[in-house]
C-alpha positions as a printed NumPy array, in Angstrom:
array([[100.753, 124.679, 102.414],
       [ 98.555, 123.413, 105.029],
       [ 98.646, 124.642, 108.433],
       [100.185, 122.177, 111.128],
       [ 96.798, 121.548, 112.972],
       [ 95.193, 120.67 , 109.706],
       [ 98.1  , 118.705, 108.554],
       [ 98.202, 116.94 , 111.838],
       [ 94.223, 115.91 , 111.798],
       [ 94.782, 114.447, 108.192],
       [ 98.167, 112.3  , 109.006],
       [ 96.382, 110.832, 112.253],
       [ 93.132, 109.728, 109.739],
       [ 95.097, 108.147, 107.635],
       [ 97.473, 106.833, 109.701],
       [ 94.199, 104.635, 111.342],
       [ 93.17 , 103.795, 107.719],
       [ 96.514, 102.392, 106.52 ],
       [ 97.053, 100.67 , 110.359],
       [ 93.523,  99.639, 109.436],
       [ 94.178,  98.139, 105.947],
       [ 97.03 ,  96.82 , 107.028],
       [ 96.153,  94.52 , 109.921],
       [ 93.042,  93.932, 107.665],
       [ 90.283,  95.368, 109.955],
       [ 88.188,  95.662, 106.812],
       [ 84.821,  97.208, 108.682],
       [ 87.432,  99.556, 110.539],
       [ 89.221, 100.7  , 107.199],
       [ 85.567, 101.347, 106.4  ],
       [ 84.474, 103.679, 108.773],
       [ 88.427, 105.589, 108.798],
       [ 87.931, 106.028, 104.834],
       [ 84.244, 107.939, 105.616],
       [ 85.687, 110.263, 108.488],
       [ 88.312, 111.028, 106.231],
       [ 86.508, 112.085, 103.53 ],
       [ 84.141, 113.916, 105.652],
       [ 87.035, 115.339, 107.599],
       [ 88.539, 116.75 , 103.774],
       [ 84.709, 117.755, 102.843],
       [ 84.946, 120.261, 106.465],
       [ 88.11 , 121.469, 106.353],
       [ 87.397, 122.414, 102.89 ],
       [ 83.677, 123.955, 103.568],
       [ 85.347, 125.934, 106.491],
       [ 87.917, 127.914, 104.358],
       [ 90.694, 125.141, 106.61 ],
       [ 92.178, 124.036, 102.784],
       [ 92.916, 126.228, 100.052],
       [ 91.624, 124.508,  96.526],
       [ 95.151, 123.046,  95.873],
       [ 95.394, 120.965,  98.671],
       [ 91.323, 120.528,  98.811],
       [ 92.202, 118.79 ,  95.257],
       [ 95.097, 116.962,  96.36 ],
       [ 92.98 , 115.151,  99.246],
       [ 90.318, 114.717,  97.215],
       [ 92.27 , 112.487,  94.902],
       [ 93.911, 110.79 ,  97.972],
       [ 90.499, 110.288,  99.097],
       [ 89.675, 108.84 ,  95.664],
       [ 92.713, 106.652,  95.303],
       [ 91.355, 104.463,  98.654],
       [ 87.991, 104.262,  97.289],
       [ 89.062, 102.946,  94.09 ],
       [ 91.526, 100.515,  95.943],
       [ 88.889,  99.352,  98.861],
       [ 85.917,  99.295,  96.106],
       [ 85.838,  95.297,  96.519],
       [ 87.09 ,  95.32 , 100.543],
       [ 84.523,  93.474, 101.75 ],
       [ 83.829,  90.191, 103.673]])
C-alpha cells in the first residue's frame, strides 16, 4: 500500500491531467502526463513505491499514453 504522502502526490497529478483532458487543454494534458511519469520514475528510483504499485502506475501511466497518442492540435 502506498504511503499517504505518496498517494497524495499521485492523486493531485492526475487529478490536473484528467481536469486537463477534460476541459481539453491539450498542451497542458501534455506536460501533466510527463511530470507524472517522471514523478512514478522518482518515487520508484527512491525506494517511495514498492514494485507492485511501481507496476500498477506504470500501466496507468501507459494507459494515457496510449489514449493521448493522437492528442494533438
Amino acid at each position: 500500500m502506498l504511503k499517504r504522502k505518496v498517494k497524495l502526490q499521485i492523486e493531485a497529478k492526475k487529478n490536473e491531467l484528467d481536469m486537463n483532458l477534460a476541459n481539453n487543454y491539450k498542451d497542458l494534458a501534455h506536460d501533466a502526463l510527463k511530470e507524472l511519469d517522471a514523478m512514478v520514475e522518482e518515487l520508484k528510483n527512491n525506494g517511495a513505491l514498492k514494485e507492485k504499485d511501481y507496476t500498477k502506475l506504470r500501466e496507468m501511466t501507459d494507459g494515457y499514453k496510449r489514449k493521448m497518442a493522437n492528442y494533438h492540435h
